[in-house]
N, C-alpha and C positions, 0 to 999 in steps of 0.2 A: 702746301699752305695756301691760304685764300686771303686776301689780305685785301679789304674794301675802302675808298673815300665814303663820306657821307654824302655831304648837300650834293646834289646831284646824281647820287649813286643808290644808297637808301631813298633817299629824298627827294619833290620833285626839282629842292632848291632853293623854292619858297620859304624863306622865315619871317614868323610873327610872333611882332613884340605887344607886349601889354603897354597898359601907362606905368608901370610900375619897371618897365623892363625887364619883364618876364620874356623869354622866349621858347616859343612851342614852336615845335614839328612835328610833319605829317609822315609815317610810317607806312610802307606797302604790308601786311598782316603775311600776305607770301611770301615775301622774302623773310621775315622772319623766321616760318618753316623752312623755308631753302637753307637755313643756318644750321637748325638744325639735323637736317638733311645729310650737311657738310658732318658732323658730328658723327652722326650714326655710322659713316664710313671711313671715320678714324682720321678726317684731315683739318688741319689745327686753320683755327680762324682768328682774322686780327683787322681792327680798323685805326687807320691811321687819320686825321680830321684835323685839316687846318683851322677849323673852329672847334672853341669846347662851350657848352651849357648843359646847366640842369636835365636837361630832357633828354640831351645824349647820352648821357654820362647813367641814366639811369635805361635808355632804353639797350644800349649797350654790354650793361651788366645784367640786364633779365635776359636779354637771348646767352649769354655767357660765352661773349667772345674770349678766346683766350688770351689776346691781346689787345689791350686800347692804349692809343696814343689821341687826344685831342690836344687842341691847340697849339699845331705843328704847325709852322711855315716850310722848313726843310725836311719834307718827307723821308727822304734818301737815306741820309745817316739813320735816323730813325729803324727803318727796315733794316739795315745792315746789322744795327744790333738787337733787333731781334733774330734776324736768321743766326747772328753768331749764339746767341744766347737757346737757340732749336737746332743747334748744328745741322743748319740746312744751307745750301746755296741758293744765290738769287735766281739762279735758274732754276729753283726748285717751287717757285713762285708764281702764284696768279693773282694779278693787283689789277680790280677795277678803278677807274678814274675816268673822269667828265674833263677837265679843265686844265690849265695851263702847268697850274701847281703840280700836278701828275705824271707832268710830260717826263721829268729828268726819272724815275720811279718805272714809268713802260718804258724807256730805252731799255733796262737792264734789267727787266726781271723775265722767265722762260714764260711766262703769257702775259700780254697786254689787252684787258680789254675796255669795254667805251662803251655808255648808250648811243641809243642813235641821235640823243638830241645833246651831245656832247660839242666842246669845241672842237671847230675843225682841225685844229694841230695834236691835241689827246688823239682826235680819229685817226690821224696820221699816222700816230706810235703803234693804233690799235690792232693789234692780231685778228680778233675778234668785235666785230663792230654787232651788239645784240641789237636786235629789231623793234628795241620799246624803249621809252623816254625812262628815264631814272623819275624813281619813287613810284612805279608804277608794274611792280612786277618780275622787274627786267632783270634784276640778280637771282630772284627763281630760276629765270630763261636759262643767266649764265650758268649757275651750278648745275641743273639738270643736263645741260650739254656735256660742263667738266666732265662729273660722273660717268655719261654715258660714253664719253668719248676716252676717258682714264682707262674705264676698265673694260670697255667694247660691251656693254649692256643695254640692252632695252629703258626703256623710260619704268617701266612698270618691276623691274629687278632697282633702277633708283631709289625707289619707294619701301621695298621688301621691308629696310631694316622700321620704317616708320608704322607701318602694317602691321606688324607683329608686335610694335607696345600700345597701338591702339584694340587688337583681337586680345593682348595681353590684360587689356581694364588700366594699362599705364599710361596713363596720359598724360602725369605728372612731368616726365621727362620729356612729352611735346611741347615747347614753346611755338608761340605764337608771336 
């Protein structure tokens, strides 16, 4: 399982409010593929988000994670019962996270990973420190690694199952 923070991980972090108190966020359009990416190779995705609004909550359920937790302060419990509830262990786990909030979350799960523009103590937990700032790409980076390094694949076997619903005219089940 893949189990993602947002601001800073999706995001580059940056939130903006309206006069009204609206808040938007900026999406990388790659990672959103990278989700489904995760999909096509049968591993279950989930984002835990110490903040909740509108925009996540909907951008969230277009990629069709199959878990969302927003408006989390204690990650931790959170993940545990999810894995109870996916009879999985936490070592069965890959949680991105930027920030401090994350740290207790990469002590315990079998991969930790960080942007590179992450705090320095998440870097610390990090197994995996990706080479791009969050909201930028960078959870592409990471899942094309997972995959490749999962199943001992090429970059271009990654891709195979996304190739064949695009040659198929099925683009409906590409998200974006």
């Amino acid at each position: 399982m893949v189990v993602l923070d947002v601001d800073g991980v999706l995001t580059d972090g940056s939130i903006y409010v309206d006069g009204k108190g609206e808040i938007f966020k900026q999406f990388d359009a790659k990672d959103g593929l990278g989700i489904q990416v995760l999909k096509t190779h049968d591993i279950l995705t989930g984002i835990i988000s110490g903040k909740s609004s509108q925009a996540l909550d909907y951008r969230c359920n277009q990629l069709g994670f199959d878990e969302i937790i927003t408006g989390c302060k204690n990650k931790l419990p959170e993940l545990e019962r999810i894995c109870i509830k996916h009879q999985i262990e936490l070592s069965d786990v890959a949680y991105c996270g930027d920030d401090i909030i994350d740290v207790a979350i990469m002590k315990k799960v079998g991969l930790a990973v960080c942007p590179v523009d992450g705090h320095p103590l998440a870097q610390k937990e990090a197994d995996w420190i990706i080479d791009k700032p969050g909201g930028h790409g960078m959870v592409r980076t990471f899942i094309d690694k997972l995959i490749m390094e999962q199943k001992g694949c090429s970059l271009e076997e990654v891709y195979e199952p996304i190739f064949k619903l695009i040659e198929s005219d099925n683009l409906s089940k590409v998200k974006q």
